[in-house]
C-alpha positions as a Markdown table, in Angstrom:
| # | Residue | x | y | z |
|---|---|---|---|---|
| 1 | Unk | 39.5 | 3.0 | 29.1 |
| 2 | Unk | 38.3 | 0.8 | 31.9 |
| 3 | Unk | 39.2 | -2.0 | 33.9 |
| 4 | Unk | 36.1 | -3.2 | 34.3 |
| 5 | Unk | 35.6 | -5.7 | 30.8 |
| 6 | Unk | 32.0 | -5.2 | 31.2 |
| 7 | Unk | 31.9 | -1.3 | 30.4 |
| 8 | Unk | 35.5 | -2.0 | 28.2 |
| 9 | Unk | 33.5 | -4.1 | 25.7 |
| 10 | Unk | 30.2 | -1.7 | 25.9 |
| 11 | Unk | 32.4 | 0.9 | 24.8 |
| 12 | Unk | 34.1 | -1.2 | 22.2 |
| 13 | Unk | 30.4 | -2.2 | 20.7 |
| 14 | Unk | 29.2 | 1.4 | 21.1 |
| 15 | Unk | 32.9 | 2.2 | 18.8 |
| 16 | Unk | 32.6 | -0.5 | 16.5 |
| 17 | Unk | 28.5 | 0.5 | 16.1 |
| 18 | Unk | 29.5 | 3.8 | 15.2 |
| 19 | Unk | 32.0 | 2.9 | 12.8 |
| 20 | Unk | 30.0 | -0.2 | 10.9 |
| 21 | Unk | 26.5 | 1.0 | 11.0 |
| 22 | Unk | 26.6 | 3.7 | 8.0 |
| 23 | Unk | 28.5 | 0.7 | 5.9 |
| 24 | Unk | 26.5 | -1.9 | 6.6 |
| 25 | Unk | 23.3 | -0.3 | 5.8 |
| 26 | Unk | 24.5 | 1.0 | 3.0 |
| 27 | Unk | 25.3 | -2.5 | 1.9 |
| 28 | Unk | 22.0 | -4.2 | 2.5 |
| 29 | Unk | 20.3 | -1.2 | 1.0 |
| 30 | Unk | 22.0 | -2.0 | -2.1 |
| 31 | Unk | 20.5 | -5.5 | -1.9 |
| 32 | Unk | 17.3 | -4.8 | -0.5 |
| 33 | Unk | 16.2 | -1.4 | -2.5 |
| 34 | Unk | 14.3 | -0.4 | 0.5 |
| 35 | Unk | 15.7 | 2.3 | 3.3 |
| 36 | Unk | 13.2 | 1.0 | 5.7 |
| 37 | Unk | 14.2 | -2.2 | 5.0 |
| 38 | Unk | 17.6 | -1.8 | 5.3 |
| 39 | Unk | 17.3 | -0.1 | 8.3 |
| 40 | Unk | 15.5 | -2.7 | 10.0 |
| 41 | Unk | 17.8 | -5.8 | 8.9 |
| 42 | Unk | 20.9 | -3.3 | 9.7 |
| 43 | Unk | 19.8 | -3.1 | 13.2 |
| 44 | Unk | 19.0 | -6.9 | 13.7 |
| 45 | Unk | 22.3 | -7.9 | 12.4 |
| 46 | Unk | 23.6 | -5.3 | 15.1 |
| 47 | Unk | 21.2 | -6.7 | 18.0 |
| 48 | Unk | 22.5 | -9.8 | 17.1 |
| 49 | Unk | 26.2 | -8.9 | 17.5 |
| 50 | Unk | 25.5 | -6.6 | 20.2 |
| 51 | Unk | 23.6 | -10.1 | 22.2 |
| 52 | Unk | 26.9 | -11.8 | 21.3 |
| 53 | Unk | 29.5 | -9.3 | 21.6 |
| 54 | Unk | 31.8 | -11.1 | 24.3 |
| 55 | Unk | 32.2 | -13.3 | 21.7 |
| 56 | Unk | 31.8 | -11.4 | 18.5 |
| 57 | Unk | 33.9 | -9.1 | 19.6 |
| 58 | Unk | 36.8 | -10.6 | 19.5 |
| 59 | Unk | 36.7 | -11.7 | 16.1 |
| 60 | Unk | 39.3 | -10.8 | 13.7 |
| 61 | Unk | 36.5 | -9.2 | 12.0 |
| 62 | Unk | 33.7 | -8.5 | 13.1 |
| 63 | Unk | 32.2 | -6.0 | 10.4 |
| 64 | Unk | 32.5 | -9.2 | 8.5 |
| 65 | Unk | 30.0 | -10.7 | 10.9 |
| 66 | Unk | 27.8 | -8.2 | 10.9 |
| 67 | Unk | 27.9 | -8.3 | 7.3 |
| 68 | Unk | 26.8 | -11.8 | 6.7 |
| 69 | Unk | 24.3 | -11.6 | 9.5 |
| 70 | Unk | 22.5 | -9.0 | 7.5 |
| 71 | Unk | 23.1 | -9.8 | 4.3 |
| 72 | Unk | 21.5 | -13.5 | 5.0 |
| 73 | Unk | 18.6 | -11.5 | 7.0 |
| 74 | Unk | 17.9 | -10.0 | 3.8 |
| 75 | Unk | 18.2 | -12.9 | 1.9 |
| 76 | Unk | 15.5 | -14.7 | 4.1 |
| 77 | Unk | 13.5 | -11.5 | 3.6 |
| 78 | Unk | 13.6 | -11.7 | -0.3 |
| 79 | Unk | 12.8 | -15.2 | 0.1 |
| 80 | Unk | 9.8 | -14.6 | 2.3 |
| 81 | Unk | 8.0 | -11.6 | 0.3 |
| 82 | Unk | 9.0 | -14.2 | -2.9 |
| 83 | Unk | 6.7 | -16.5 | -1.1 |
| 84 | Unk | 3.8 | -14.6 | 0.1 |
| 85 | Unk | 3.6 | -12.9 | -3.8 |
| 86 | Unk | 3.4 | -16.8 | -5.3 |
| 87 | Unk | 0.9 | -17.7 | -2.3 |
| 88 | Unk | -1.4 | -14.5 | -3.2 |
| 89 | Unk | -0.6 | -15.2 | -6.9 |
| 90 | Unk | -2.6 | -18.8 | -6.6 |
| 91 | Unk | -5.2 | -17.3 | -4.3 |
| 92 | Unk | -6.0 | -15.1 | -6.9 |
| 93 | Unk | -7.1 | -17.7 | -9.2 |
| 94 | Unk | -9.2 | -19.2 | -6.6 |
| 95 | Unk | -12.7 | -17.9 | -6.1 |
| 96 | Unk | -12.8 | -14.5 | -4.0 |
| 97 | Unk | -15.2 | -13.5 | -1.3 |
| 98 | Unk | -18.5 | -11.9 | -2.9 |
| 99 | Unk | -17.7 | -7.6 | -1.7 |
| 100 | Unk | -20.6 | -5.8 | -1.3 |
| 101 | Unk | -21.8 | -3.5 | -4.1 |
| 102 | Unk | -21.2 | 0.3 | -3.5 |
| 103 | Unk | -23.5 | 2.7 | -4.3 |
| 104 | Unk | -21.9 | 5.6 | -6.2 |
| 105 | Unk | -22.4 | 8.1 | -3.5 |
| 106 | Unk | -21.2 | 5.6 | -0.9 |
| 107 | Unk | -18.1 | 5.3 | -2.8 |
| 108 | Unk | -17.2 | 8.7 | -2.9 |
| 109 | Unk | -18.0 | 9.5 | 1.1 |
| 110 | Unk | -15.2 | 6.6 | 1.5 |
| 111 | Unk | -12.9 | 8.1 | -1.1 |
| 112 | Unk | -13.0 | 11.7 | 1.1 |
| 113 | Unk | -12.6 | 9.6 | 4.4 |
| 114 | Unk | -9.7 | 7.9 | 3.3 |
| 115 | Unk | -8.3 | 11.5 | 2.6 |
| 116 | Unk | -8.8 | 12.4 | 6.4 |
| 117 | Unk | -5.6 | 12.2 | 8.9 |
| 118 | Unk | -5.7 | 8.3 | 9.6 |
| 119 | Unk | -6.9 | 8.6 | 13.5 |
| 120 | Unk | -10.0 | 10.6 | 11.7 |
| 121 | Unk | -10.6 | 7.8 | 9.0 |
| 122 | Unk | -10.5 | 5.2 | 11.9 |
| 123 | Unk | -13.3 | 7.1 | 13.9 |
| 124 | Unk | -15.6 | 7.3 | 11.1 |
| 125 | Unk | -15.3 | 3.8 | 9.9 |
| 126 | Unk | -15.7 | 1.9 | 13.1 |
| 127 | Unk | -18.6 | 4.4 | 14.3 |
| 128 | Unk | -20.1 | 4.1 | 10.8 |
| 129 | Unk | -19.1 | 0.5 | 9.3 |
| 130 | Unk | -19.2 | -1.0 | 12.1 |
| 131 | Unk | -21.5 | 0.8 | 14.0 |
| 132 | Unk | -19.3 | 1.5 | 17.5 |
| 133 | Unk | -20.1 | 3.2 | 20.4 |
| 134 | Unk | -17.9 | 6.1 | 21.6 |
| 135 | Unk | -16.6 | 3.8 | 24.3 |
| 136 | Unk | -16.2 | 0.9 | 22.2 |
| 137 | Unk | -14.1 | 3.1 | 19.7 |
| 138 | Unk | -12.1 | 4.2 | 22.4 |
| 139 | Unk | -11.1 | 0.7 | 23.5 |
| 140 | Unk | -10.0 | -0.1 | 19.9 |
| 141 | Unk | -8.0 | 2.5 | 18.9 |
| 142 | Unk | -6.6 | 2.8 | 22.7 |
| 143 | Unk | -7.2 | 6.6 | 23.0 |
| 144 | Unk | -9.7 | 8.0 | 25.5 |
| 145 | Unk | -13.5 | 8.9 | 24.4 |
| 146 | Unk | -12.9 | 12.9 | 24.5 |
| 147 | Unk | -10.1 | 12.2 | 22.1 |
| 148 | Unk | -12.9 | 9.8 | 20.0 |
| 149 | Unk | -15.2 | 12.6 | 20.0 |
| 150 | Unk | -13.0 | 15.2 | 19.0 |
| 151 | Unk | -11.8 | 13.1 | 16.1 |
| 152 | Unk | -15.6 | 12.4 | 14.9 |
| 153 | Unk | -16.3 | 16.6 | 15.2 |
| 154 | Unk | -13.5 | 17.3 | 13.0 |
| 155 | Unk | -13.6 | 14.1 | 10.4 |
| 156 | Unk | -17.4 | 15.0 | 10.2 |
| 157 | Unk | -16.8 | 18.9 | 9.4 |
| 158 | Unk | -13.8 | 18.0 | 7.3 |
| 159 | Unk | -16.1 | 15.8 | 5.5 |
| 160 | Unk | -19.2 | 18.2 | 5.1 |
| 161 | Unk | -16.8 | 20.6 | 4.0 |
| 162 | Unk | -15.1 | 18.5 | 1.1 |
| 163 | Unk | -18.5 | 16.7 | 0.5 |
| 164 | Unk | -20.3 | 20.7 | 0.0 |
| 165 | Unk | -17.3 | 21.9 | -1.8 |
| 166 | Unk | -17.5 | 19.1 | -4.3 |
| 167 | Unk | -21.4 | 19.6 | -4.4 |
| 168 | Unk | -21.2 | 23.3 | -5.6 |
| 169 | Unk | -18.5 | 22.2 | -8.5 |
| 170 | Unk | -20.7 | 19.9 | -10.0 |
């Protein structure tokens, strides 16, 4: 150990991290339901402690800090998405945005380009939807224009393939 109480307590944290974390997010996945989720408030409630840790650290227990920091962050959570589902809930009753009608064969092409990798699906929709240039694609998605161009080549053969394929089924 050192006697510098800078690096003693960044080892103590980077201890006590290893020892807590697999408890802890085992806990606030059994509150949660959700491994993402869990994940995510798990390491908050760590942040939190690590922000702290001159002082948390010296706590009698700390796990029990961590704990109630990320149990209450999932509480807040559940409380949020409780929120935005009653909010959607009474904007469903409201009256909805008109969305334009489909054409049958437009409906499938989008069915196939929602199959493609999503960088693919991307291209084709701002280059067809919304009518983007190569460049202005590029600046979008933040990728360069080769990179644009070679994701149109291969969504459009993907698509001529599937679109063929499904063609000589029918």
């Amino acid at each position: 150990m050192s006697n510098d109480p800078v690096i003693a307590a960044a080892l103590s944290f980077e201890s006590f991290y290893r020892d807590e974390y697999p408890a802890v997010l085992g806990l606030v996945y059994s509150v949660s339901g959700s491994r993402w989720a869990a994940e995510d408030l798990t390491q908050e409630a760590f942040l939190r402690a690590h922000r702290d840790w001159d002082r948390i650290g010296r706590y009698e227990l700390p796990g029990g800090w961590v704990r109630r920091v990320a149990l209450n962050l999932a509480t807040s959570r559940f409380r949020r998405l409780s929120a935005e589902a009653r909010a959607l809930t009474r904007l469903m009753g409201q009256a909805v945005a008109p969305f334009p009608d489909v054409e049958p064969a437009t409906d499938e092409f989008w069915q196939h380009v929602r199959t493609l990798p999503k960088r693919q699906a991307q291209v084709i929709a701002l280059h067809y939807l919304e009518d983007q240039s190569i460049k202005q694609i590029a600046s979008v998605l933040e990728i360069s224009e080769p990179a644009v161009k070679g994701s149109l080549f291969k969504a459009r053969t993907a698509l001529a393939q599937r679109m063929n394929t499904q063609e000589g089924t029918t």
